[in-house]
C-alpha positions as CSV (number, residue, x, y, z in Angstrom):
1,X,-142.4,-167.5,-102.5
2,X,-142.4,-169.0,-105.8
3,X,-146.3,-169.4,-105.4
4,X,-146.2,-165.7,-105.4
5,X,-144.0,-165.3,-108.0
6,X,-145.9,-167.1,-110.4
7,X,-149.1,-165.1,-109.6
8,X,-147.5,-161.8,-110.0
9,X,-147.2,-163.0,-114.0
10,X,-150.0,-165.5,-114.4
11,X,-153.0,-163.9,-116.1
12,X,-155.4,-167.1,-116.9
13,X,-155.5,-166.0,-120.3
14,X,-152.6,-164.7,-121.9
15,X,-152.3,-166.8,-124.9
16,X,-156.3,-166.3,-125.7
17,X,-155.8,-162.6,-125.1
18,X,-152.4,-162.5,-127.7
19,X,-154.3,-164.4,-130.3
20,X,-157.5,-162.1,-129.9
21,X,-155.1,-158.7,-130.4
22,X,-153.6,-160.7,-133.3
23,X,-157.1,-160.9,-134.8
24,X,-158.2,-157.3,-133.6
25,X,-155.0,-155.8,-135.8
26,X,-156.0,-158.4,-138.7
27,X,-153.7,-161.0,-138.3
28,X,-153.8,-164.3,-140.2
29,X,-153.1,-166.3,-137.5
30,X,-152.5,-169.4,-140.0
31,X,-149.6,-167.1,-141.6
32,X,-147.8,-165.6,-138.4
33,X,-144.6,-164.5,-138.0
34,X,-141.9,-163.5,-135.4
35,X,-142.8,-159.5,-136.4
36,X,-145.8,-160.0,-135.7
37,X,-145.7,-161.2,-132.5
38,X,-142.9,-158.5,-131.6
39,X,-144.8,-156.1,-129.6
40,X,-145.7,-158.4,-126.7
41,X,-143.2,-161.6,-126.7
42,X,-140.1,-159.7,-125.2
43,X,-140.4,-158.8,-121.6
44,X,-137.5,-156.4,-120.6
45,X,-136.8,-153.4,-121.6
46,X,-135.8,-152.5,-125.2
47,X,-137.2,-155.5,-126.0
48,X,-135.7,-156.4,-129.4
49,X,-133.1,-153.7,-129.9
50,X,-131.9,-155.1,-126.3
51,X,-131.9,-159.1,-127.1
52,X,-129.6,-158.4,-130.5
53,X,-127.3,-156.5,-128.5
54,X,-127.1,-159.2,-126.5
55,X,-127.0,-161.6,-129.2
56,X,-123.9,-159.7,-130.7
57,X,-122.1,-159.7,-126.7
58,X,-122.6,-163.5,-126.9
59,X,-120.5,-164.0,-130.2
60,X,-122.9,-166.3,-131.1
61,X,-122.8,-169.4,-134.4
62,X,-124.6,-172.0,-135.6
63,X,-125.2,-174.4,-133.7
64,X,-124.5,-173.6,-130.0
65,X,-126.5,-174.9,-127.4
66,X,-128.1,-171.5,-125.7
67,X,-130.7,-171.4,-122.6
68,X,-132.7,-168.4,-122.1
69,X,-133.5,-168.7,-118.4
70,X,-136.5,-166.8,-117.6
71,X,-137.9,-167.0,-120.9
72,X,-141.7,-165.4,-120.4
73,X,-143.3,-166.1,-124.4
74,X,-140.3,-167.2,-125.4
75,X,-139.7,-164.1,-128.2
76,X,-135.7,-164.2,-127.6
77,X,-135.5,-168.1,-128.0
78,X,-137.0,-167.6,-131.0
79,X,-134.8,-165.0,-132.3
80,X,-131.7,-167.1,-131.5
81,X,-132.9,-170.2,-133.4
82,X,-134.4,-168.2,-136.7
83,X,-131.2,-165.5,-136.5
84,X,-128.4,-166.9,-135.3
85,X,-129.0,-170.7,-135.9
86,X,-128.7,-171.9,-132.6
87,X,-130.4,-174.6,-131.1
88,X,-132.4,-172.7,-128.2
89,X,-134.3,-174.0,-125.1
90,X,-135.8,-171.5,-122.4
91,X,-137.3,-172.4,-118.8
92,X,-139.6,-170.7,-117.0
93,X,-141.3,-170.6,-113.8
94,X,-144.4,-169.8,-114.6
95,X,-146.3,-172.4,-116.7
96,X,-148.5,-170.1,-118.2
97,X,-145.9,-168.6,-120.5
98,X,-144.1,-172.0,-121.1
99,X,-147.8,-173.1,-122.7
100,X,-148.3,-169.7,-124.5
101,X,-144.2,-169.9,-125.8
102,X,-145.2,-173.1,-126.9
103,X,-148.3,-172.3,-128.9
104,X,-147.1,-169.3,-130.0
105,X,-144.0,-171.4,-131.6
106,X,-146.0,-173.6,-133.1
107,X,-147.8,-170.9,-134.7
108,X,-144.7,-168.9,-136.1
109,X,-143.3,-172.4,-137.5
110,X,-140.9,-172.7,-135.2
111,X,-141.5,-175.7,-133.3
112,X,-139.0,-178.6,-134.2
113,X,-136.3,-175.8,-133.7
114,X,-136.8,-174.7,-130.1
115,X,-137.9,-176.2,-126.8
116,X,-139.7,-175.1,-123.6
117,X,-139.4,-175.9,-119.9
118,X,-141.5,-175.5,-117.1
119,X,-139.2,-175.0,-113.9
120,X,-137.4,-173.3,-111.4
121,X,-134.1,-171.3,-111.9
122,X,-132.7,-172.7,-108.8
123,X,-133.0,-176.3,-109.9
124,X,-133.2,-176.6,-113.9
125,X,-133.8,-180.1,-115.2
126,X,-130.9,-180.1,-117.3
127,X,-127.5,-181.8,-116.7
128,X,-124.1,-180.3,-116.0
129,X,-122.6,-178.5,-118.7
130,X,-125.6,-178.5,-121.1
131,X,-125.2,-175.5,-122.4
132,X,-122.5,-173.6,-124.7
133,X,-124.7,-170.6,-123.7
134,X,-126.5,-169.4,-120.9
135,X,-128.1,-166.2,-121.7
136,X,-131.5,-164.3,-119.2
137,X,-133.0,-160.8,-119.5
138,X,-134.7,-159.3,-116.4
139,X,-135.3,-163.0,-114.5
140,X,-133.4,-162.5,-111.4
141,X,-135.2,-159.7,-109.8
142,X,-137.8,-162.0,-108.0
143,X,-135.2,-164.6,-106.5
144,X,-133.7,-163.5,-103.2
145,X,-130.6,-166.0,-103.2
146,X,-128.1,-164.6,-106.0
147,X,-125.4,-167.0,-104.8
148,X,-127.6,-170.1,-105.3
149,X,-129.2,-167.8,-108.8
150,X,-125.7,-167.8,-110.7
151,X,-124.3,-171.5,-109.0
152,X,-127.3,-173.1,-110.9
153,X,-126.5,-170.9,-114.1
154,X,-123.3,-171.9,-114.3
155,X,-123.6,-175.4,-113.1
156,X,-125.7,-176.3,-116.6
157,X,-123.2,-173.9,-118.2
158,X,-120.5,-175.8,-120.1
159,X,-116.8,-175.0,-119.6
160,X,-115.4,-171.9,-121.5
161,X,-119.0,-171.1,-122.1
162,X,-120.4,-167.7,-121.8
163,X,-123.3,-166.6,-119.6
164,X,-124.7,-163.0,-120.9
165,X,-127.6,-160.8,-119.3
166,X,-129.3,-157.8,-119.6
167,X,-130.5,-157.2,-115.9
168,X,-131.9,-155.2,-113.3
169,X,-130.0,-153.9,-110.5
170,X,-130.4,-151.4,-107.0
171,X,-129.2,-148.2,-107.5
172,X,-128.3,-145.7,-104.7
173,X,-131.5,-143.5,-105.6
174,X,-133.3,-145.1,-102.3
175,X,-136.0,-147.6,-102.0
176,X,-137.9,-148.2,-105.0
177,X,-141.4,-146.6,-106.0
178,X,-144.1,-150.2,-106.7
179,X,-145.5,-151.6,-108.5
180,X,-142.9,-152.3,-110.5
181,X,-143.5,-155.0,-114.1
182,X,-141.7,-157.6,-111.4
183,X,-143.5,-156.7,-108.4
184,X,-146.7,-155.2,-107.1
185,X,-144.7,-154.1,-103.5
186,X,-141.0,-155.2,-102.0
187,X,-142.4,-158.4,-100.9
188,X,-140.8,-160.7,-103.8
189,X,-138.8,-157.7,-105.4
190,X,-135.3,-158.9,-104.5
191,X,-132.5,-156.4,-106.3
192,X,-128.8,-156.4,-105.5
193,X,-126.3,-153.9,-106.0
194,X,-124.1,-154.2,-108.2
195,X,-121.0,-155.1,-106.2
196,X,-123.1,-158.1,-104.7
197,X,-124.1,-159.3,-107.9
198,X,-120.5,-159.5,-109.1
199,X,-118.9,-161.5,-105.7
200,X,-122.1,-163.9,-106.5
201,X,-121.2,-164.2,-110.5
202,X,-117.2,-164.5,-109.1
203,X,-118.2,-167.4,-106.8
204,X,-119.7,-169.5,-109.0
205,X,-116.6,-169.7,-111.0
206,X,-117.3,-166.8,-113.5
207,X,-115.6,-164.0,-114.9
208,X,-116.8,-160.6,-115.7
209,X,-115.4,-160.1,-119.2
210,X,-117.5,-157.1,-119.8
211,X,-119.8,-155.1,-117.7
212,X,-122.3,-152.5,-119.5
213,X,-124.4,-150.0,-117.4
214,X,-126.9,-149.2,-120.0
215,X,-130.0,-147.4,-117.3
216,X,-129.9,-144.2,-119.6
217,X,-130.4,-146.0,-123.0
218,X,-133.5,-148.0,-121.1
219,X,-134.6,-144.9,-119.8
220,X,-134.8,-143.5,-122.9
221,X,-136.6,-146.2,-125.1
222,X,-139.4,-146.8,-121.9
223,X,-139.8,-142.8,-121.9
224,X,-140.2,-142.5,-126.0
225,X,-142.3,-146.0,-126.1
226,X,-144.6,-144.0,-123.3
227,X,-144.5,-140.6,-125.9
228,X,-145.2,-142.9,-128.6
229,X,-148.3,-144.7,-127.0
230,X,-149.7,-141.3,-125.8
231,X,-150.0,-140.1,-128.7
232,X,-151.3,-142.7,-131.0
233,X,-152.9,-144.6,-128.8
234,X,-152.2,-148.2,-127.0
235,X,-152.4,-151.2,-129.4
236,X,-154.4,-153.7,-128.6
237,X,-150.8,-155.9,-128.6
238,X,-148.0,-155.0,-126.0
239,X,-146.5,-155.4,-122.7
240,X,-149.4,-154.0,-121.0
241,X,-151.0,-156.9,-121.5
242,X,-148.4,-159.4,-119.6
243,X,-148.6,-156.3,-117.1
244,X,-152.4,-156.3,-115.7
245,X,-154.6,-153.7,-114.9
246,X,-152.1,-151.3,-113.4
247,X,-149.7,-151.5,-116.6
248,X,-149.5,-147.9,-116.6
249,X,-148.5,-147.3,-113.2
250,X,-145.8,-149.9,-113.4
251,X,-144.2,-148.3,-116.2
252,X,-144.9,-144.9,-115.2
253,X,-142.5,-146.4,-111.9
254,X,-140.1,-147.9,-113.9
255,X,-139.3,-144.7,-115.2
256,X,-139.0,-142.7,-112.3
257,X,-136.5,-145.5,-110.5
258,X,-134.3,-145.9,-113.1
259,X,-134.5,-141.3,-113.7
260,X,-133.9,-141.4,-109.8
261,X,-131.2,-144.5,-110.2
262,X,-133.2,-146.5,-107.9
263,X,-132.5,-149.2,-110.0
264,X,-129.8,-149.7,-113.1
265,X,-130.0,-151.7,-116.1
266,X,-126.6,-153.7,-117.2
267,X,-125.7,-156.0,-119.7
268,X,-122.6,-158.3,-119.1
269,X,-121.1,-161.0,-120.6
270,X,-119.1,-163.5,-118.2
271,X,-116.8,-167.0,-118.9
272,X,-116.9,-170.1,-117.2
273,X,-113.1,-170.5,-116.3
């Protein structure tokens, strides 16, 4: 299943591709920064506007110790580092993004103040209690065992620490329309409800502190960033590009599931009691 997983995002030549649309919009790639990077390294919806909210639900400072688990290019561990001060890791399963995070780091400057991880969600190489924050944006759709998921987040999670997300969840619309940006068909597209989700965050020894449902604010960036690219055109930098080939029809879906509320976007912020 992982093997799957990791093809559904693997391109073979995302970081070549980045750096080429870079060049394309005139980018001096010597003289890069985390604006300019902005339209691709942030893969959930709302992309920025959605990781400072998050940011701001976290109550971060200098300082903590935060994990972005799922991280893709790593845009949101870079943010927390060069924003908020943090010292910021992210893991990732597929090691095509943890070498393009990496790069693409290095390129921005931001090297000595962030770190990368190749791995698995269910087993992170990190110790008990790591973390002051644990922190993931649209990750858990593609692993089936939500119990095992949040055990492992807040296993590295320190006591009195905070795990926030911003998430995708099943809605009572019905089964959902694929491909989706997580999944080409249902085959590793594993959403729960949003009851199941919260006895799985409650049994790893976590406590809802505040639970947003924010599907019509998502619905409404994905359907303006659509407008928005209709009319002037896609850039040669964006999402589509971590997408593939049918980039359109996945958000074209993601639109009509969450419109139908076949799925629901939440953000939440929970303690480790």
């Amino acid at each position: 299943m992982e093997d799957a997983v990791i093809s559904q995002y693997a391109r073979g030549d995302i970081l070549e591709s980045i750096l080429q649309a870079l060049k394309s919009q005139g980018k001096d790639l010597t003289k890069l920064t985390a604006v300019d990077l902005a339209p691709v390294d942030e893969f959930h919806i709302r992309g920025r506007e959605a990781t400072i909210e998050l940011a701001d639900l976290a109550a971060l400072r200098p300082g903590l110790h935060v994990l972005d688990v799922g991280s893709g290019l790593g845009g949101s561990v870079r943010y927390l580092a060069a924003e908020h001060g943090c010292r910021a890791a992210g893991i990732d399963l597929t090691e095509e993004y943890v070498q393009a995070a990496t790069a693409l780091t290095t390129l921005v400057g931001l090297e000595h103040a962030v770190a990368f991880h190749w791995g698995s969600a269910l087993a992170m190489p990190f110790p008990d209690e790591s973390f002051d924050v644990v922190w993931t944006e649209h990750a858990q759709m593609n692993i089936a065992d939500k119990h095992a998921f949040y055990r492992e987040l807040a296993r590295v999670l320190a006591r009195g620490g905070r795990l926030v997300f911003h998430d995708v969840f099943k809605g009572a619309g019905g089964p959902l329309h694929f491909p989706v940006p997580w999944a080409n068909d249902a085959s590793i597209s594993f959403l729960a409800d949003v009851e199941e989700a919260r006895a799985a965050i409650t049994n790893a020894g976590l406590k809802v502190s505040h639970w947003e449902d924010v599907t019509q604010r998502s619905l409404d960036w994905i359907v303006g960033a659509l407008e928005r690219s209709q009319q002037a055109g896609r850039s040669p930098l964006g999402l589509h590009m971590l997408m593939g080939d049918n980039a359109r029809n996945k958000s074209t879906n993601n639109v009509a599931n969450l419109r139908e509320r076949r799925t629901l976007i939440v953000q939440a912020r929970c303690e480790k009691r």
